[in-house]
N, C-alpha and C positions, 0 to 999 in steps of 0.2 A: 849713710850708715849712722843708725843711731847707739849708742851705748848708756847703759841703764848701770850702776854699781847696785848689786843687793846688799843687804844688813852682813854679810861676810866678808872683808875687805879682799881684794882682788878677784873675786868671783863675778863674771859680766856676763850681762845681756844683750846679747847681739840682735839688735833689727834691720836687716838691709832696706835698700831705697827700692821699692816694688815698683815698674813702669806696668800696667793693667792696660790693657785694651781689647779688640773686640776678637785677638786673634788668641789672646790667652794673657803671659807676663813674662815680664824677665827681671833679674838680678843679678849683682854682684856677689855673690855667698862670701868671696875673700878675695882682698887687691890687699896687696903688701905694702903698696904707698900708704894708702888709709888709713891701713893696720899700725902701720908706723909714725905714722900723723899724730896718731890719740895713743901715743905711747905703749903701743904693745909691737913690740918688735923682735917677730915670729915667722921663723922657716920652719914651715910642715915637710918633713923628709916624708909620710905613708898616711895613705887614706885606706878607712879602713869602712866596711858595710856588711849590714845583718839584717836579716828576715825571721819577724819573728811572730806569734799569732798572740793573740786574748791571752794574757796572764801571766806570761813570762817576766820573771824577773829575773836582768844580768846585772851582777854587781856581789858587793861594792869593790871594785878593783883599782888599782896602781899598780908603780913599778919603782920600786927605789934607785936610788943614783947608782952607776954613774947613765942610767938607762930611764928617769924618771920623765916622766911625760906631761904636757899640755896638751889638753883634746879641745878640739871645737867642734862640737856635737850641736848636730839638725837631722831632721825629719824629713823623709821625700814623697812618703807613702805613709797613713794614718794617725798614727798621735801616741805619746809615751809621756809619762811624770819623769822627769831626766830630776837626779839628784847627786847634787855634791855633796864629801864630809869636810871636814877641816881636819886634816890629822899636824898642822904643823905646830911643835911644841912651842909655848910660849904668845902663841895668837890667841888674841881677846876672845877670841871666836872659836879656840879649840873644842873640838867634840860636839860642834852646830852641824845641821846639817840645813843645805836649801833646798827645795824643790821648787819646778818650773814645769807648765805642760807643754810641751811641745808637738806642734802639730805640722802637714805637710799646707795647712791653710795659714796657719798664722804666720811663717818663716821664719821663726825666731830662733835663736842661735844662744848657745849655753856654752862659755870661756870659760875650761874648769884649768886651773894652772896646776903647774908642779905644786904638791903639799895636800889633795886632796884626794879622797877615796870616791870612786862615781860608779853607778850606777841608776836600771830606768826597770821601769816597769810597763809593760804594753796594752796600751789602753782601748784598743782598738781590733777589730777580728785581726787584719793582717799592720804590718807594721814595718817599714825601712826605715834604717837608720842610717845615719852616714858619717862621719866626724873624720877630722884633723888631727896628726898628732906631728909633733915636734922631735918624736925620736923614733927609732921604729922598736918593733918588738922584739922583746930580750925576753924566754920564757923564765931563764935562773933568776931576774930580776922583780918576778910579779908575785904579788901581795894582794891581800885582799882583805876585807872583817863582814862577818856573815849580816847578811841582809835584814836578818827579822831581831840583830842585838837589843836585847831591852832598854838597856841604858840609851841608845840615842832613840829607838821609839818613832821609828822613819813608818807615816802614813804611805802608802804604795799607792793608791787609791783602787782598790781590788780589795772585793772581798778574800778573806784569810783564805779559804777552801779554794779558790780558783787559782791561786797563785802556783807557776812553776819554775821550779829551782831545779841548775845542773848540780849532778850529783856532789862534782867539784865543788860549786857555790854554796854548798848543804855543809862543807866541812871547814869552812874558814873560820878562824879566832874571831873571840869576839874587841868590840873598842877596848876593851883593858886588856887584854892578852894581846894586841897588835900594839910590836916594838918599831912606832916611826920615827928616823931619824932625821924628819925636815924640820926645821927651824924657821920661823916667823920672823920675815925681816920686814922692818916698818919703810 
């Protein structure tokens, strides 16, 4: 397993160890020794999965404490821009966001922790997604900041015109009207 740190401090990139041969490949997507090896030490209680086509945009979602989430989002089927925000108050990095293409070729793996807002865009005609979370889902607990905020100014890599939004994700606060109460611990 390889782990990459991007320019956002605990936001990781996950590459598993791919074995290829003439009958196809295999992986490990998540082993909890490894995970806890390189210091991320992480029980996924629900896995969650979506189907979605060309231009769908989900996001940008969370869930505040005591129900707050770590997802580990990968791809099974086509390819998505998987993006993080940073909403935790006080990090160097507040109100950054990452983007990552995720693809079902490349296997790569996006560690988005508690403190962050996520969302992806589907780049691909059809598109599975599949990800890890660490708590399960609480709906009084989920939050979200609308996808097209101009202040963060998040490339989706879609044209404007193709893009699809649930009506839900049409009415979320924007980053300054979203009151996060996670805090940046060094």
């Amino acid at each position: 397993m390889k782990l990459t740190k991007t320019n956002i401090p605990d936001l990781l990139i996950i590459e598993p160890q791919v074995f290829n041969d003439e009958r196809g490949y295999f992986f490990e997507s998540y082993n909890l020794a490894k995970f806890t090896a390189n210091e991320i030490p992480l029980t996924f209680v629900q896995d969650n999965q979506s189907r979605s086509s060309r231009g769908v945009v989900r996001g940008l979602h969370y869930q505040i404490a005591p129900y707050a989430q770590t997802k580990l989002i990968r791809v099974l089927e086509g390819a998505i821009f998987d993006v993080a925000v940073d909403i935790r108050n006080g990090s160097p990095t507040y109100g950054q966001w990452y983007g990552l293409e995720l693809t079902a070729e490349n296997k790569k793996q996006l560690l988005v922790p508690v403190g962050f807002a996520h969302g992806f865009s589907v780049l691909s005609d059809k598109t599975t997604v599949f990800y890890k979370c660490d708590e399960t889902y609480h709906p009084n607990s989920e939050r979200g900041i609308i996808f097209n905020d101009a202040n963060l100014n998040i490339d989706w890599h879609l044209p404007k015109n193709e893009i699809l939004v649930s009506a839900k994700d049409k009415t979320l606060p924007t980053f300054t009207e979203n009151n996060s109460d996670f805090i940046y611990k060094k």
